[in-house]
N, C-alpha and C positions, 0 to 999 in steps of 0.2 A: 452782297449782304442784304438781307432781308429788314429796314432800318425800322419798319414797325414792331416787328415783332424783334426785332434788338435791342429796340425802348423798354420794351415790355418786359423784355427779360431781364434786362437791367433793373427795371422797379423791383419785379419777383425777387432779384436776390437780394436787395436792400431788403424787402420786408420778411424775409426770412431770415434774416442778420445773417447774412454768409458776406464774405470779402470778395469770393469770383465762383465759377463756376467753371468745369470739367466734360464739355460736350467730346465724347467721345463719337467715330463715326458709326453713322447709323442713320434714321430716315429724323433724328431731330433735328442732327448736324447739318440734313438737306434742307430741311425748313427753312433754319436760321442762317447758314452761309450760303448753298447752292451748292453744295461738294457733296460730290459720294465717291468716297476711294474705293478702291476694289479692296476684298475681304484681307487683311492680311494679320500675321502673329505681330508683327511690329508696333509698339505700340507709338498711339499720334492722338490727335486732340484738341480743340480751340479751347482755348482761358478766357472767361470774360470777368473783369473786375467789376466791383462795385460803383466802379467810379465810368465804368462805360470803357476803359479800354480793353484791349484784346491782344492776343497774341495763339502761335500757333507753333505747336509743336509734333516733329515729324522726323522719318530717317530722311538721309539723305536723298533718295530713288524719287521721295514724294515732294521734294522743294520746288519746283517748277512748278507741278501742278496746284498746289495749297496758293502761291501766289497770284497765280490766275484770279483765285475767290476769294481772296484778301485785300480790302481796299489799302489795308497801311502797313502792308509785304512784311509784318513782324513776326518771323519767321525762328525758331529755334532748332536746328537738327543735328543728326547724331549719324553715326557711323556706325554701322556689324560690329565691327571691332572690335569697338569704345562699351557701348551697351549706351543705354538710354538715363539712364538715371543720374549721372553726372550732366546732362543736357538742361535734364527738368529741374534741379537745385540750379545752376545757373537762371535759368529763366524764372523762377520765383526769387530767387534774391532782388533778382536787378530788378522785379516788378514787387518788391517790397509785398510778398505772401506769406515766406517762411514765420512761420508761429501764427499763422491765421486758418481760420476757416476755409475752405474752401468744400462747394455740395457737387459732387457727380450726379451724371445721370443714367440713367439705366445699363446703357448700351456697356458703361466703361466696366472691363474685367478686373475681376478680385486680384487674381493673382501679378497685372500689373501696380496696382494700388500698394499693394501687401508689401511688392518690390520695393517701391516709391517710398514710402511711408517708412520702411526701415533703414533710408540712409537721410530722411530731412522733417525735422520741426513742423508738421502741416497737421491741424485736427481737418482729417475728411470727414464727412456725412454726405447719406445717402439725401442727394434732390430727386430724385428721380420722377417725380410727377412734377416739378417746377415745369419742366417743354411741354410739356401738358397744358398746368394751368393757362398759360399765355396764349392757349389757342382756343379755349373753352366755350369761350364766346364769339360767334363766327359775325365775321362783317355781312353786310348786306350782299355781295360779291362772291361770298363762300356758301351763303343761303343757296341764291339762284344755282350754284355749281351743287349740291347736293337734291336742290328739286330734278334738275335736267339729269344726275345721275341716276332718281329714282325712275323717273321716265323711262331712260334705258333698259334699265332691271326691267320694270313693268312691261316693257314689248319684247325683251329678248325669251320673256319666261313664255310670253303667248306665243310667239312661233314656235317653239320648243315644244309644249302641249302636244302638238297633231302629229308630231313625227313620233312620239315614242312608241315603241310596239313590244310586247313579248320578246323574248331570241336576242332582244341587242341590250349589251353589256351596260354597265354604269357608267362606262369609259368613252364611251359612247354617246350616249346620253351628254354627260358633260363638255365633249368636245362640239358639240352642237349648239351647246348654251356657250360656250365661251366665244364658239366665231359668230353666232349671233348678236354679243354683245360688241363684238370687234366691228361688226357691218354698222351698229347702231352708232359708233364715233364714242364707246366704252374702251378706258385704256388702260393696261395690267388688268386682265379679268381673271378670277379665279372661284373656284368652287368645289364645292360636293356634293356627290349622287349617292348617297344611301338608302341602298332596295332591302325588300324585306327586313331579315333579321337584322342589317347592319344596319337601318333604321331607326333599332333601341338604343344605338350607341353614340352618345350628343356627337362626337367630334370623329368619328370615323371617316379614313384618309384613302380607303382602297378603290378601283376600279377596275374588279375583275369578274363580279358576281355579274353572270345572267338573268335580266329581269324576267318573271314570271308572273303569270294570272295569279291575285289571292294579294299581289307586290302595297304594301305603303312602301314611297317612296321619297325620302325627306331628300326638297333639293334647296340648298342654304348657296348662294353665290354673292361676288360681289365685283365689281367696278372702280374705277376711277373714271372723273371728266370733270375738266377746268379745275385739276390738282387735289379735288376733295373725292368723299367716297360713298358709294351706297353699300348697304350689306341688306339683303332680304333672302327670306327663307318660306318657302308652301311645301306641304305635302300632298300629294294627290295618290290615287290609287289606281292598282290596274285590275279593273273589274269591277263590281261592285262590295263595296267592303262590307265587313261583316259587320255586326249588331255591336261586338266591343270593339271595333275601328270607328265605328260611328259617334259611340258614347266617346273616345278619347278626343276625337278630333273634336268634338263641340263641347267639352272642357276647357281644352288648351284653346280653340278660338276664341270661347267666352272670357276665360283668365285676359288674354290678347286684348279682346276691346273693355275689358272691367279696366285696366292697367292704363290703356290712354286715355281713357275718359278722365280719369284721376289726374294725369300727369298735362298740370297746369302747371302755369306761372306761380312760381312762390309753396308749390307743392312740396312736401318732406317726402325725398326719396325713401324713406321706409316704407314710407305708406303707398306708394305705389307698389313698390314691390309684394306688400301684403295683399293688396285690389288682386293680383295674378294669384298668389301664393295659396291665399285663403280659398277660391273655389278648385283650384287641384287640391286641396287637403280635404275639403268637404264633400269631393268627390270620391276619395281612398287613396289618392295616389301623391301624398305628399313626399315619400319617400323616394318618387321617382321622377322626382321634378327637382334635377341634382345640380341644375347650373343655376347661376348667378341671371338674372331678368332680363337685364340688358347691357350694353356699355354704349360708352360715349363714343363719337363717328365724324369725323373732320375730315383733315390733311393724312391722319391713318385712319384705318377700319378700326383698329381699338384703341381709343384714348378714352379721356375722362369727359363726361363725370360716369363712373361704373352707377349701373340701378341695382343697388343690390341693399339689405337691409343694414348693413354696417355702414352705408354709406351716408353720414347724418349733415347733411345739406341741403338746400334747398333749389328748384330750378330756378335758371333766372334764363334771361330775353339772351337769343343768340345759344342756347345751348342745344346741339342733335345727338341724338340717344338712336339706341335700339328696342323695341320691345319683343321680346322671344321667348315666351313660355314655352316648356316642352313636359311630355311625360314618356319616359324611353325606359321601353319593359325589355330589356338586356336582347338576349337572341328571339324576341318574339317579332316585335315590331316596334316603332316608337312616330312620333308626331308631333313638330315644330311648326310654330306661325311668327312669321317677324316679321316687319317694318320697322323704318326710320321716320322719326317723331323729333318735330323741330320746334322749338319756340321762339317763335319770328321776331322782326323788330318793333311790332307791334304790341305784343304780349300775348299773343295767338298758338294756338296749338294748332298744327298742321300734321297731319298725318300723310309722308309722301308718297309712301308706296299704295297703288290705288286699285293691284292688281287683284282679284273674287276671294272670298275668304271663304265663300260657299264650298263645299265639297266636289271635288273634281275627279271625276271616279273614269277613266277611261275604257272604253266597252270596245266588243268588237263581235261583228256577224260570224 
């Protein structure tokens, strides 16, 4: 068990007046106890009370291993048989929940809830950013681990550069940025190469388009090392780009540095988000500038704090974000620029990714 961040959580649900909390499995459950079960319909879960204690509930198959990650083996399980719901009324009586509060978090399914809740006394609500908050603010420890991620990113994308050529796929492309990243001591790496037209499409997942002369090429990847994560995104081109590739790309890179300029200590995320927003709108292209500015980057690639204009907060010390304007003109072409943007313990703005934001147009005799 992770005892810092089980303090932490324990505060969060006092001050959100809840009685316990509902970690279902998923990458929060790994944060805070060290367990990742394998995928399964079954349903299971750690309880953590107000009061700091815990308990864990699970089928039978999973009691062995839950104990492993449980310092105080309080263990609840069930039987195929039996069904689950007679388990969980058991383990909220005896831990005096029944007619309380209690907040889930993202990962936990409707339709086991829906179950639950129609055979016992429990008002649920939705916590779902509570395992969030409690990591918001990164230690000194998670800082250094998100610099040395960025590093990675920034020399896995420069050897990546020289190799690409005409004729080889996206698929391609990307498997060379990922064992790149794997040589650099980047672990789980993942990403996306979209050429040409898949390009205008923010979140395009394919790898089968042959790159071509004329190609933008949006390549968005990202890492882990020492538990936390980098996410960065450039687009470069193959050839030299045209007259409206030129004018996009140096909107979105200007949006890019207006946005971290802004994004200080004590800054109102609206207002960064408008620092980006405002010169894609003043350029024409407000309507195609369709995602959200940035999110927040720790122990996952998306957590909180989201930069987006509803998001009415302010930074503080220890928080790392993304900045990623785009303008994505559907099947024409599209162009993203992103780095990770931290605010040290200091009260500093560090901008970690260091990789050229100049135009990188690749040519050939």
């Amino acid at each position: 068990m992770n005892k810092y961040y089980f303090d932490k959580l324990i505060e969060e649900i006092n001050d959100q007046g809840l009685d316990a909390m509902l970690i279902a499995p998923s990458e929060d459950l790994m944060f805070i106890m060290g367990f990742f079960p394998i995928f399964c319909e079954r349903f299971q879960g750690l309880f953590v009370t107000k009061e700091g204690d815990y308990f864990y509930v699970c089928n039978l198959l999973t009691v062995e291993e839950v104990e492993e990650y449980l310092p105080n083996k309080k263990v609840y399980s069930w039987f195929d048989g039996d069904g689950y719901t007679g388990t969980v009324l058991t383990a909220l009586q005896e831990n005096n929940l029944i007619g309380k509060k209690i907040g889930i978090s993202a990962a936990v399914r409707a339709y086991d809830i829906l179950e639950i809740a129609d055979k016992m006394d429990v008002k649920w609500v939705s916590a779902r950013h509570l395992c969030h908050e409690i990591r918001i603010r990164k230690t000194c420890e998670e800082m250094e681990g998100l610099r040395g991620a960025a590093k990675i990113a920034d020399k896995a994308l420069e050897l990546l550069i020289p190799q690409i050529k005409p004729g080889m796929t996206e698929g391609e492309v990307k498997n060379i940025l990922m064992d790149n990243m794997l040589s650099l001591g980047g672990i789980n790496p993942c990403g996306l190469v979209a050429s040409g037209p898949n390009s205008g499409f923010p979140h395009y997942n394919l790898t089968t388009r042959v790159i071509q002369e004329g190609d933008a090429i949006v390549i968005d990847f990202s890492c882990e090392y020492k538990l936390v994560c980098t996410d960065m995104t450039r687009t470069i081109f193959i050839g030299e780009p045209t007259e409206q590739q030129k004018k996009v790309y140096d909107v979105v890179r200007a949006a890019n540095e207006a946005a971290e300029k802004v994004a200080v200590e004590g800054a109102w995320i609206p207002d960064i988000d408008a620092a980006a927003r405002d010169i894609i709108a003043a350029a024409g292209y407000a309507d195609k500038f369709t995602t959200r500015l940035g999110h927040g980057i720790g122990y996952l690639c998306h957590e909180a704090p989201d930069i987006k204009k509803n998001n009415e907060r302010r930074l503080e010390r220890g928080m790392a974000f993304t900045i990623e304007p785009g303008i994505y003109l559907g099947g024409d072409f599209g162009v993203r620029v992103e780095d990770v943007v931290l605010i040290n313990d200091k009260g500093e703005t560090e901008v970690l990714n260091q990789f050229t934001k100049n135009i990188i147009a690749i040519t050939y005799a």
